[in-house]
C-alpha positions as CSV (number, residue, x, y, z in Angstrom):
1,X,16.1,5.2,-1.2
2,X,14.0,5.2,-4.0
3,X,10.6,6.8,-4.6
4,X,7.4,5.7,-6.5
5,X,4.7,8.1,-7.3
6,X,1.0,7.0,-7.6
7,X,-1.9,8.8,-8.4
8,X,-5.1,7.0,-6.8
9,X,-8.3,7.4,-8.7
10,X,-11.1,6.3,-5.9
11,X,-11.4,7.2,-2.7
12,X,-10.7,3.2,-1.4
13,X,-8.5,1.3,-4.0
14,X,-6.0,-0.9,-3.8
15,X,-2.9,-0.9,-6.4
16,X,0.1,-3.8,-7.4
17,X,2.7,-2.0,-6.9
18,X,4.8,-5.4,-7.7
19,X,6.4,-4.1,-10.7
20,X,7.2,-0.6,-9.5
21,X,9.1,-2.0,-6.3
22,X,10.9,-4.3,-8.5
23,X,12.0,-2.0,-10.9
24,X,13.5,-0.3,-7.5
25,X,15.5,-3.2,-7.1
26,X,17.7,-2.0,-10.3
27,X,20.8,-1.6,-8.3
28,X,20.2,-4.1,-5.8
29,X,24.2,-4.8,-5.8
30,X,23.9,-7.5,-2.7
31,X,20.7,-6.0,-1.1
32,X,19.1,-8.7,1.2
33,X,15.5,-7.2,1.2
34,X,13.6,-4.3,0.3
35,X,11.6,-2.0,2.8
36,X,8.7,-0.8,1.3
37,X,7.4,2.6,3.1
38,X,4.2,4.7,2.6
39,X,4.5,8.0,4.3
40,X,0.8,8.7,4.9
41,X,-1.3,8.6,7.7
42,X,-4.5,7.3,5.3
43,X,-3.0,4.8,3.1
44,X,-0.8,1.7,3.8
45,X,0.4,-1.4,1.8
46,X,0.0,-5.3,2.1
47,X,0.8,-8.7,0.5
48,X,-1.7,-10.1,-0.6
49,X,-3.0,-12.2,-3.7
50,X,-2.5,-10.6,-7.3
51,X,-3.2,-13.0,-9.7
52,X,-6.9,-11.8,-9.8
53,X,-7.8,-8.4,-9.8
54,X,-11.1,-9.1,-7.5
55,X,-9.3,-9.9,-5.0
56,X,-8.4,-6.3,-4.5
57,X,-11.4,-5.0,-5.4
58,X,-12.8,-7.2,-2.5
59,X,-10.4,-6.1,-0.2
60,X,-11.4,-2.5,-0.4
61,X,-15.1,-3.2,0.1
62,X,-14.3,-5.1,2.9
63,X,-12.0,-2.6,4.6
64,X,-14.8,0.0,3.8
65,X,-17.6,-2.6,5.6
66,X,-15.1,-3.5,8.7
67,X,-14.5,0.7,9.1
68,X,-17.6,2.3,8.1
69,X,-18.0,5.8,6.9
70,X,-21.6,6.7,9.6
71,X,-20.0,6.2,13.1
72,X,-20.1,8.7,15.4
73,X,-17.0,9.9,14.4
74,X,-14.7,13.0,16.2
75,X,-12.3,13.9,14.0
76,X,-14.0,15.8,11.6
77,X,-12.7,18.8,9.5
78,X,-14.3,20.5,6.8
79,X,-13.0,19.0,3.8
80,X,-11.3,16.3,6.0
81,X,-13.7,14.2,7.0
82,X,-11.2,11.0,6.5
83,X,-11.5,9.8,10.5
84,X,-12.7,6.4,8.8
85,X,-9.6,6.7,6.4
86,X,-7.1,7.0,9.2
87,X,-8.3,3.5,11.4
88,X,-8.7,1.9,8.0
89,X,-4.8,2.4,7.1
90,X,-3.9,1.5,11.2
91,X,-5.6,-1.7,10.3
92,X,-2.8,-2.3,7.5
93,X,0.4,-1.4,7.5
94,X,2.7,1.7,6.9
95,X,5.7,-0.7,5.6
96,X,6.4,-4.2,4.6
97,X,9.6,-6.0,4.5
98,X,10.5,-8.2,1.2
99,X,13.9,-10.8,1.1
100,X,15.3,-10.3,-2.3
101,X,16.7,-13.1,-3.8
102,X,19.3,-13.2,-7.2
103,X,17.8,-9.2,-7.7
104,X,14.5,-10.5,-7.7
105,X,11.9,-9.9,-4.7
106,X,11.4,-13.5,-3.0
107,X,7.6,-13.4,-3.3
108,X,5.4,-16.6,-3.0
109,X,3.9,-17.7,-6.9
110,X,0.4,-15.9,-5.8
111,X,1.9,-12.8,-3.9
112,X,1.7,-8.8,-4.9
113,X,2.2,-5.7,-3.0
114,X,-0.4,-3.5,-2.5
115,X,-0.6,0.3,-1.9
116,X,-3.7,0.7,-0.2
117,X,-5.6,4.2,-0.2
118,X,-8.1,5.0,2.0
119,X,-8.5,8.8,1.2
120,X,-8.3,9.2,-2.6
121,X,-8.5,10.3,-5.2
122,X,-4.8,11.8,-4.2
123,X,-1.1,11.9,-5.6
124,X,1.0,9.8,-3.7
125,X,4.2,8.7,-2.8
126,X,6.2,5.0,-1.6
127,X,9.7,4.5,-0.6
128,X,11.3,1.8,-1.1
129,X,14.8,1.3,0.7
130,X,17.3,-2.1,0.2
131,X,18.8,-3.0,2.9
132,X,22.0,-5.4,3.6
């Protein structure tokens, strides 16, 4: 397993993490895909366009519009108020599985993968495991 640190800079942002999971791939040595994992509870990562940087920048507005940040919401701690955070990373994903193909991850010509935060700005951390 390898491990990619991040350090987020907003509280919703969404990062290509392409080139970080395929430097990952190093010592792919017959690896048949790469499991990409976020251990957090307020972030998650996707697929999604990269090719334009607004498409991310769209994304997060629209995960903050679908989850809003003025519901009635119960989990609230002082200094935590993240409840939003939380559904907004159940709406993604905590991992996404990649085929690798000749050391290379088989993505379509318009496909990135995306750490999501939902909670920044923090430090955090993605695993990424190739399996065979």
């Amino acid at each position: 397993m390898r491990q990619i640190s991040l350090k987020t800079e907003r509280k919703t942002q969404l990062l290509d993490i392409t080139e970080e999971v395929q430097s990952a791939l190093a010592a792919a040595n017959g690896a048949s895909a790469a499991l990409v994992y976020v251990p957090h509870t307020t972030a998650g990562v996707t697929i999604n366009e990269h090719a334009d940087p607004a498409v991310a920048r769209d994304f997060a507005k629209a995960m903050e519009k679908m989850v809003g940040d003025g519901w009635g919401w119960e989990h609230i701690e002082e200094g935590e108020e993240n409840a939003p955070s939380h559904i907004r990373a159940a709406l993604m994903s905590p991992q996404v599985l990649v085929p690798i193909s000749g050391g290379r991850l088989a993505l379509g010509t318009w496909q990135g993968i995306f750490f999501c935060e939902f909670d920044g700005p923090r430090e955090r951390k993605v695993y990424v495991s190739l399996l065979s």
